[in-house]
Phi, psi and omega in degrees: 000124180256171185222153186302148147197234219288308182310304160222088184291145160215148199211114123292116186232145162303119176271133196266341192246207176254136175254121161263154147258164225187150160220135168028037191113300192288143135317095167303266197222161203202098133240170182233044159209051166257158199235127163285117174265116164253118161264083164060236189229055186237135190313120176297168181217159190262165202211117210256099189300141164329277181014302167251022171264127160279087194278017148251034162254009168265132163264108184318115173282176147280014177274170166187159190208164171209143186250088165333357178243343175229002174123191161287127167259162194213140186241158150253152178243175187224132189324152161105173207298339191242020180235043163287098180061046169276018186208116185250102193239140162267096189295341181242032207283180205276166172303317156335326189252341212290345173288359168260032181271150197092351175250177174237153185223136182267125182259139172339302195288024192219347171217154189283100183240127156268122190240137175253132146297159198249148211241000000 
């Protein structure tokens, strides 16, 4: 386990406005508590509670992955053609991390994200 710091910053933040995700048109996931993930030098990504997500519209994969700074990753994929492992969650993340246990994070290029400002 490695921990963020000078080398590899990681900045968890409250996104302040609303995040929708989209599949083809559907409404994915629809919150106003998603945390902005900045990673080192990687596109930050919103990181979505479960909560306000439609897991049942996700299927849990057999993919995993794993990141010395945040842990074992666990993926879902969501029908259609680009949603094979679009969705990534730590169920476990390392302590360094730990506000993003219970979301999920999307990748841009396979689903549709509207990041809203908060008004």
């Amino acid at each position: 386990m490695r921990v963020p710091g000078p080398d590899h910053p990681i900045a968890i933040m409250p996104y302040r406005g609303r995040v929708v995700v989209r599949v083809e048109g559907r409404v994915i996931a629809d919150t106003r508590a998603a945390l902005r993930l900045a990673e080192a030098s990687y596109p930050a990504a919103f990181y979505i509670p479960r909560a306000d997500a439609d897991m049942a519209a996700l299927a849990r994969s057999d993919h995993h992955t794993y990141c010395p700074y945040k842990g074992e990753c666990s993926y879902f994929s969501i029908p259609g053609e680009r949603g094979v492992n679009a969705v990534w969650s730590y169920e476990a993340p390392y302590p360094a991390v730990a506000a993003i246990k219970d979301h999920l994070a999307f990748y841009p290029d396979r689903v549709e994200i509207e990041a809203e400002p908060s008004t």
